[in-house]
Structure formats: structure tokens, C-alpha cells
ROSE-255999 format. One line per 4 residues: number of its first residue (from 1); their letters; for each residue y, z, x of C-alpha. Coordinates in steps of 0.1 Angstrom, whole numbers. Layout:
BEGIN
NUM) A) Y,Z,X  ...
# end
This chain:
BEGIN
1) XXXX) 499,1456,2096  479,1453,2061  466,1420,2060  447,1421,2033
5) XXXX) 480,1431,2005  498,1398,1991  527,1392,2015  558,1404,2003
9) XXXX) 584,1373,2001  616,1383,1995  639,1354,1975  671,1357,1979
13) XXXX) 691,1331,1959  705,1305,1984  682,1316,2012  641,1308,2019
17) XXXX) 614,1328,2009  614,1354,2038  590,1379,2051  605,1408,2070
21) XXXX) 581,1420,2098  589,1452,2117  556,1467,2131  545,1434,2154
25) XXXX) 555,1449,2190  544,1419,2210  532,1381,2213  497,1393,2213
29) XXXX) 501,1415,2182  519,1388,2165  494,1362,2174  467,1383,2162
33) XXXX) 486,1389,2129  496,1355,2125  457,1347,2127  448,1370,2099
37) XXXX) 475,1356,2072  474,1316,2080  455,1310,2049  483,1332,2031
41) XXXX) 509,1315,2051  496,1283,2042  500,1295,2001  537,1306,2006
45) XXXX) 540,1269,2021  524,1250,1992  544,1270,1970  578,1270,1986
49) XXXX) 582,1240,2011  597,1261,2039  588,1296,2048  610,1324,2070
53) XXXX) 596,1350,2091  616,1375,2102  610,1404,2129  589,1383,2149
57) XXXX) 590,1395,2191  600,1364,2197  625,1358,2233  611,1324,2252
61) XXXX) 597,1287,2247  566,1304,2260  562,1329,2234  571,1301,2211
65) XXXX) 545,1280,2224  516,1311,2216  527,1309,2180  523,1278,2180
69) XXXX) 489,1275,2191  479,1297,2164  498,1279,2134  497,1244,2145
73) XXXX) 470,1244,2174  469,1201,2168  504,1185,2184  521,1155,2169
77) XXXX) 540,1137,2198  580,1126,2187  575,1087,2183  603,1060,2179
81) XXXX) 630,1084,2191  666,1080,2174  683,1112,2185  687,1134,2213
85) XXXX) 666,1165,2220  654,1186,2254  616,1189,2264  612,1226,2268
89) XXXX) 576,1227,2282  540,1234,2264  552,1207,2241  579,1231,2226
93) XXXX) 617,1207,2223  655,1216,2214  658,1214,2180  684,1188,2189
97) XXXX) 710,1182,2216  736,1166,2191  771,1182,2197  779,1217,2174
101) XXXX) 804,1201,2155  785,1179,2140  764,1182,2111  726,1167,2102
105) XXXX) 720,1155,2070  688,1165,2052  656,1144,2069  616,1146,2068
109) XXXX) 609,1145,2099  597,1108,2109  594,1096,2078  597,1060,2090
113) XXXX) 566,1061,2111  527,1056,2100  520,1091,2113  543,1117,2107
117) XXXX) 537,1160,2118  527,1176,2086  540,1209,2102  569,1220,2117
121) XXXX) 579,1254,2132  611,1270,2143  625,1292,2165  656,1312,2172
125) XXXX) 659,1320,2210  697,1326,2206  717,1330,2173  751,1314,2172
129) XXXX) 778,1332,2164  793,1311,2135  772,1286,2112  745,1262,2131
133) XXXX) 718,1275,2101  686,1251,2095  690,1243,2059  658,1229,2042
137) XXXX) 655,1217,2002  622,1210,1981  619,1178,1978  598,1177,1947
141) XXXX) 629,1194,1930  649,1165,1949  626,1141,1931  632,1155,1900
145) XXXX) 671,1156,1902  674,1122,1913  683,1093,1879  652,1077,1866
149) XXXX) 665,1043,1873  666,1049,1915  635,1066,1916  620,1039,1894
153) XXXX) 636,1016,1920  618,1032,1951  584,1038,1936  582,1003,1933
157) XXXX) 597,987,1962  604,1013,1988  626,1014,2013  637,996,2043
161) XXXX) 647,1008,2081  668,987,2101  673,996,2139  695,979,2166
165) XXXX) 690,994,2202  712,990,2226  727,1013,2253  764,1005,2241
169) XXXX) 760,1020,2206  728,1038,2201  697,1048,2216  685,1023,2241
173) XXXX) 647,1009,2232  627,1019,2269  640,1057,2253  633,1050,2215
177) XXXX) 592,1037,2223  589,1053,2259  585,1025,2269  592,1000,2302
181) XXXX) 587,965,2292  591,946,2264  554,940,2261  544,976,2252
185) XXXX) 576,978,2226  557,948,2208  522,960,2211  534,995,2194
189) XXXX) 549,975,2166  526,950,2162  505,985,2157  526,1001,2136
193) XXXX) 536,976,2114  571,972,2126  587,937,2130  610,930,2160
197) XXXX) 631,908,2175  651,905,2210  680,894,2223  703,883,2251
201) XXXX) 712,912,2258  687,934,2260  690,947,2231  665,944,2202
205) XXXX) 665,946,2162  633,962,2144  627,963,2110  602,983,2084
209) XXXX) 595,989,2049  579,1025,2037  572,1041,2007  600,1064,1997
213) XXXX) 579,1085,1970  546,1102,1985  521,1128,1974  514,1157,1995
217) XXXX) 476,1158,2004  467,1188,1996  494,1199,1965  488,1161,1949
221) XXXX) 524,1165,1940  550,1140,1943  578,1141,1966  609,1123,1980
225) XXXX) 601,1113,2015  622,1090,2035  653,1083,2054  673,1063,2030
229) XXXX) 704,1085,2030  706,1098,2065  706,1060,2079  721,1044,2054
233) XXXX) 754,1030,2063  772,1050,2036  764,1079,2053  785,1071,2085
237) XXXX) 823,1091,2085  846,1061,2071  865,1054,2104  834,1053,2123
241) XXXX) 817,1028,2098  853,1009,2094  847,1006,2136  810,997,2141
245) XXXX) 815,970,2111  844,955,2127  832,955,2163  794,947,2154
249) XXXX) 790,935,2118  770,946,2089  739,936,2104  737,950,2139
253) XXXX) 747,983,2127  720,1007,2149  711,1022,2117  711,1010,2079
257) XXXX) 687,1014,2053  684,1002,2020  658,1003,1989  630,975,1998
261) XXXX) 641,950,1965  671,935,1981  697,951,1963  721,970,1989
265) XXXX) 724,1010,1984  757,1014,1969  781,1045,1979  772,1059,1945
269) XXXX) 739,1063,1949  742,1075,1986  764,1103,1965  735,1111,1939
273) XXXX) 709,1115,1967  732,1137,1983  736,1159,1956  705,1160,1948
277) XXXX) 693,1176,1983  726,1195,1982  715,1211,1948  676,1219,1959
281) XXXX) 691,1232,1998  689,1266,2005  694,1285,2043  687,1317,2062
285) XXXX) 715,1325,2094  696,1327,2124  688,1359,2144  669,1361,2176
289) XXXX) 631,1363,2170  635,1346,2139  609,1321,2132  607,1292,2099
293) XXXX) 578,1271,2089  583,1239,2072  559,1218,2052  571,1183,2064
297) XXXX) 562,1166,2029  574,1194,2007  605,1199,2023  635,1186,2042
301) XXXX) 653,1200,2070  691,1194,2086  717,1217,2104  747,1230,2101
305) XXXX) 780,1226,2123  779,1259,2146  799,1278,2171  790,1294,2203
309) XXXX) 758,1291,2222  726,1281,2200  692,1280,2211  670,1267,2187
313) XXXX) 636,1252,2190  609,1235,2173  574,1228,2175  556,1199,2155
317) XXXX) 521,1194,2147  496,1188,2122  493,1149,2121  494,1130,2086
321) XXXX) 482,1100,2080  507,1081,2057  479,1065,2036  462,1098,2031
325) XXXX) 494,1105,2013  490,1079,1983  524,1059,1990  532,1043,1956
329) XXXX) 538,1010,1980  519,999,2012  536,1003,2044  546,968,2058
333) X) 569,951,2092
# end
């Protein structure tokens, strides 16, 4: 293939900008090609958030895992666990191991820790037969769709994560930290800037506060970056919320979130944030060999409800620094 034309993105409304590739025979070939356009790669990504690439030979976590090496050759480890996924080998994991029918809300992948992966890549090893797409949205144009008076709200004060673990209702802490005594779980906060607390039961509470608004270090632009909506209590179906309330309370919820000033998220604005990603979300159904890169700042990323086998991995890499990323409020436990 030419690699020194422009790439040819094809935009589709609704879908990602999407390069069709038809002359890369094999791993090697792609590898090689892959090589040649990073820097034209990492363009489309500046400009678009989320990138497709279609064509790609493309048929095992190892093949995966060359691609990788060549687009994100520096690994970013999954840290302070919350959901489910499969270790796949040569640091390639199950996009998730959540059941199908069940949807993910649009996320920036570990938003809540110090160092997040600036890069993520995905890959389609087998295409369901109905839904299970990975939709992704800009979140500068999130930032921009959101009222004045919220974003005003977050700039200033952030945004808090509150996490129970237990093995009764959510993930268990040894899981969340890796982690086998309670010793190393307060080492890595006291580290991380996470406060924590224990009890009876062996369970234990954590709570942090981020910035919600960042600025992508190499576009200066500013984004919406957090998990205020996907953990906010809100966000739960209503029986389920009506159930965990009654049986645990408010506070010992194993997720809730909640802008950093002290004022509660109400269910309106959980609505406006979801519209917002809703209005900036666009998606590509999968097919084998199919391969999307995502800027982790620039854009987030969910999934949809699916049916029939899926196979869908993902790679992460490229570590950022939180404070390189000129957080409009410090990081604090």
C-alpha cells in the first residue's frame, strides 16, 4: 500500500472515521504498514477521538498482540478493578465479561485513577450476530453540549468516587487492588491519594476526588473526563437502586459519585449528561478483523446489548500522567 497519500477516512454519519484496507495479506504486512502511517494514525486520532480500521488480517489475541506492539509498544496495567474482564495473554483482555444483555454506559477508561492508558485498541475476533457495537463520543463536543452552570460546577470542584467492596454486592477489594492483605490496599491509597476505611466485615469504603474537566496533552483542548454518570446512583435501573437503598442504604451503595461541592447529582442532571454523550456517540458493527483506536482523553467508549457469540478485545497502553493533563482541580483522598 501507498503510504505516503493522505489516508482516506471515510465518515459516515453515525459511524467513526474508518479506513478500509484490502491489500494487507498478513500480520507482518500489516505490522509493517501500521509502522509507516502511526504518525498519520496519530493525526486521524487528534482530530477524531476514535479511529476504525477495517480489512485488517486480523483472527487471534496473538495477532492482536503484534498490533499492539507497534501502536502502543508501552502497556498500562488495569488498576482498581470494578468490572469483570478475561486475561487473554501478551497483555491482551476481554473487552468485558458483563452478560450481553446488558448495556455499558459511555466511560474514559480509569478516569478515577492518577494514571490512566492514553491509548486504547480494539479488536474484533468474532462479530455477534445482533448489536454488541463499541460506541465511542467526542468528548470535547460532550463538553460543549453540557449547561454552563454543571460544567461551571465541575471545573471548580470536581468530582467525587465512592466505592464499597464487598463480595455480597460488588467486586470484592483483594480483586479490585490485587491485593492480599489489607496493608498493601492502604499502601496503594495512601499512594494514590485515595482515603479508606474498613469494616467488620471485611468489607471496606474508599473515597476520591478528581477533576472532571482535563486538557489533552498534546491537542491542549478541553475535555469531559470522568465517571460521574456511569457510577452515579441515578444511573442504576430503578428496581435495582429501589433494592440496594433499601437493603444497604444510601451510603454503602458500591458505587455513587457525585460533583466534589457537596451538592448531590440530581436525576436531571444525570439526564443532561446522558444526552449529551448520547448526542456526540457514534458506532461501527463489528466484523472479524476489524480493529478501533481510541484516544482515551478525546473520547469515550461503552457497548451495546448483543446477541450470539462476541469476541471482542482490547489492548491498553500509553500511560498518562493526570497532572500532565492540567486538571482544573488537584487530585485529592
Amino acid at each position: 500500500m501507498n503510504t505516503e497519500q493522505a489516508l482516506a477516512w471515510i465518515q459516515d454519519t453515525g459511524k467513526p472515521a474508518t479506513l478500509q484496507l484490502d491489500e494487507l495479506r498478513d500480520i507482518p504486512a500489516a505490522c509493517d504498514w501500521l509502522e509507516q502511517v502511526r504518525s498519520q494514525l496519530r493525526s486521524a486520532l487528534d482530530e477524531y477521538g476514535a479511529i476504525f480500521l477495517r480489512g485488517l488480517p486480523v483472527a487471534s489475541v496473538e495477532d492482536v498482540a503484534q498490533l499492539r506492539n507497534v501502536l502502543i509498544p508501552e502497556r498500562t496495567p488495569y488498576r482498581e478493578k470494578a468490572t469483570p474482564r478475561s486475561d487473554l495473554g501478551h497483555d491482551v483482555f476481554s473487552s468485558t465479561d458483563l452478560p450481553p444483555s446488558q448495556s455499558i454506559s459511555m466511560h474514559n477508561e480509569n478516569s478515577y485513577t492518577l494514571t490512566f492508558p492514553g491509548l486504547l485498541m480494539f479488536a474484533c475476533l468474532v462479530a455477534p450476530a445482533e448489536g454488541g457495537a463499541t460506541p465511542v463520543a467526542d468528548c470535547r463536543k460532550v463538553l460543549a453540549a453540557l449547561p454552563p452552570a454543571l460544567v461551571e460546577r465541575m471545573r471548580a470542584h470536581g468530582w467525587s468516587l465512592t466505592r464499597t467492596y464487598s463480595e455480597n454486592i460488588s467486586t470484592d477489594w483483594r480483586t479490585a487492588f490485587a491485593a492480599d492483605s489489607p496493608a498493601e490496599v492502604e499502601a496503594y491509597c495512601e499512594a494514590n491519594l485515595i482515603s479508606c476505611r474498613w469494616d467488620g466485615d471485611d468489607g471496606l469504603r474508599t473515597r476520591q476526588v478528581r477533576p472532571g474537566v482535563i486538557h489533552h496533552p498534546r491537542t491542549s483542548e478541553a475535555v469531559w473526563f470522568n465517571h460521574l454518570a456511569f457510577w452515579n446512583a441515578w444511573a442504576l435501573d430503578p428496581e435495582i437502586r429501589e433494592t440496594l437503598v433499601d437493603e444497604f442504604g444510601w451510603d454503602n451503595l458500591p458505587f455513587n459519585t457525585a460533583i466534589a461541592d457537596g451538592a448531590p447529582l440530581t436525576e436531571d442532571e444525570l439526564h443532561c449528561i446522558d444526552d449529551a454523550y448520547a448526542a456526540a456517540t457514534v458506532r461501527q458493527r463489528w466484523q472479524p478483523g476489524d480493529v478501533m483506536l481510541v484516544d482515551n482523553i478525546l473520547s469515550t467508549h461503552g457497548r451495546d446489548p448483543f446477541r450470539g457469540a462476541r469476541k471482542i478485545v482490547v489492548a491498553m497502553g500509553q500511560p498518562v500522567d493526570l497532572l500532565d493533563c492540567s486538571p482544573t482541580v488537584q487530585p485529592a483522598a
